[in-house]
C-alpha positions, 0 to 999 in steps of 0.5 A: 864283615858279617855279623852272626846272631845265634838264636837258641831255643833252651833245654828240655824242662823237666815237666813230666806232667805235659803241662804247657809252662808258658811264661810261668816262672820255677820250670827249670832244665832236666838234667838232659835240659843240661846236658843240651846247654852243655851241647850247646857251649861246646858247639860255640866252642872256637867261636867269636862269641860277643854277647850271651844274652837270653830271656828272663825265665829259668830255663833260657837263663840256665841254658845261657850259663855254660856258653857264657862261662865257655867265653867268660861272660856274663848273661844279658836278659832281654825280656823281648826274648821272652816265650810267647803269652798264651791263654792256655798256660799252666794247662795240660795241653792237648787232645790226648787225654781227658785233662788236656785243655782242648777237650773242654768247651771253655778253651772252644771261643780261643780257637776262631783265630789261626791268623792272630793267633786268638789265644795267645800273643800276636805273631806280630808283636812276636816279630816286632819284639824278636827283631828288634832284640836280634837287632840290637844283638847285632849292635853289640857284637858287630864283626862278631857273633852274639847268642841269644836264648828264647822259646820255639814259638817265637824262634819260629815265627821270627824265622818265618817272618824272615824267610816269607813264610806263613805264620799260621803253621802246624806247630808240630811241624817247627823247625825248631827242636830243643838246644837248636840254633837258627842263626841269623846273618847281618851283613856289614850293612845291617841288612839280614841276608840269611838264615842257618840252623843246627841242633847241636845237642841232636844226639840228645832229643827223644825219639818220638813214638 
């Protein structure tokens, strides 16, 4: 019997400002950001849901709410699904403007390393902490299905880990958008044997200019 292990990545946020939140706490879901969970609880809907367990920050908590209240459960926190650490956090991120944090020289010395990466968290301790919280997800709901809330960067660095992927990749180019789900597949055994993905709140993203 198979185990499902949905991992979501949360809501928008409302950050009208572009700044890179990172592991900062107080940033919470837009009123889009709740509609996308909303989206999300709907899409689960008819599903064996086990499990609802999510990452300790606001906006992975508040995405978690609706699903858990959709199966009558109470959210876990996992603090391994946490977003990645990244110097730059709490910066406007970027070389669009004249306060992104990329046009300054300081930012310049975090930046020799792609493979690392030398500005954040390891890829590696990003893998070793997401597989083991999908690990134990499956543990908890085998037979079943649990959802996990996390952040792109890690869904997406687990996923390619996953499938064999290079982890240094154009973060513009993360298969990964916001309320979307890769699901994990364990087979009876434990032993993954597949990835899936969907973006149930599609009709919600913005339209990139």
């Amino acid at each position: 019997m198979k185990t499902l292990v949905h991992v979501v990545r949360h809501g928008e946020v409302e950050n009208p400002d572009g700044i890179l939140y990172g592991r900062q706490s107080d940033w919470h879901l837009s009123v889009r950001g709740r509609e996308m969970a909303a989206a999300v609880a709907q899409w689960t809907t008819g599903r064996d849901i086990a499990e609802v367990i999510a990452s300790p920050l606001e906006r992975a908590q508040e995405t978690a709410a609706p699903i858990a209240a959709q199966h009558k459960l109470s959210v876990r926190t996992d603090v391994r699904l946490i977003e990645a650490e990244n110097v730059f956090e709490g910066k406007k991120f970027g070389v669009g403007a004249s306060t992104g944090a990329l046009l300054k020289p300081s930012a310049w010395r975090h930046l020799w390393n792609p493979w690392r990466p030398s500005w954040g968290e390891p890829y590696r301790e990003q893998i070793s902490r997401m597989m083991a919280a999908i690990t134990d997800a499956y543990t908890l709901a085998q037979g079943r299905e649990a959802i996990c809330i996390s952040h792109q960067l890690p869904i997406w660095i687990l996923r390619s880990a996953i499938e064999g992927r290079s982890l240094v990749h154009d973060p513009r180019k993360r298969i990964c958008s916001l309320a979307s789900v890769t699901t994990v597949i364990f087979n009876a055994a434990g032993v993954i044997e597949g990835v899936e993905y969907a973006e149930p709140a599609a009709h919600l993203l913005r339209i990139k200019k």
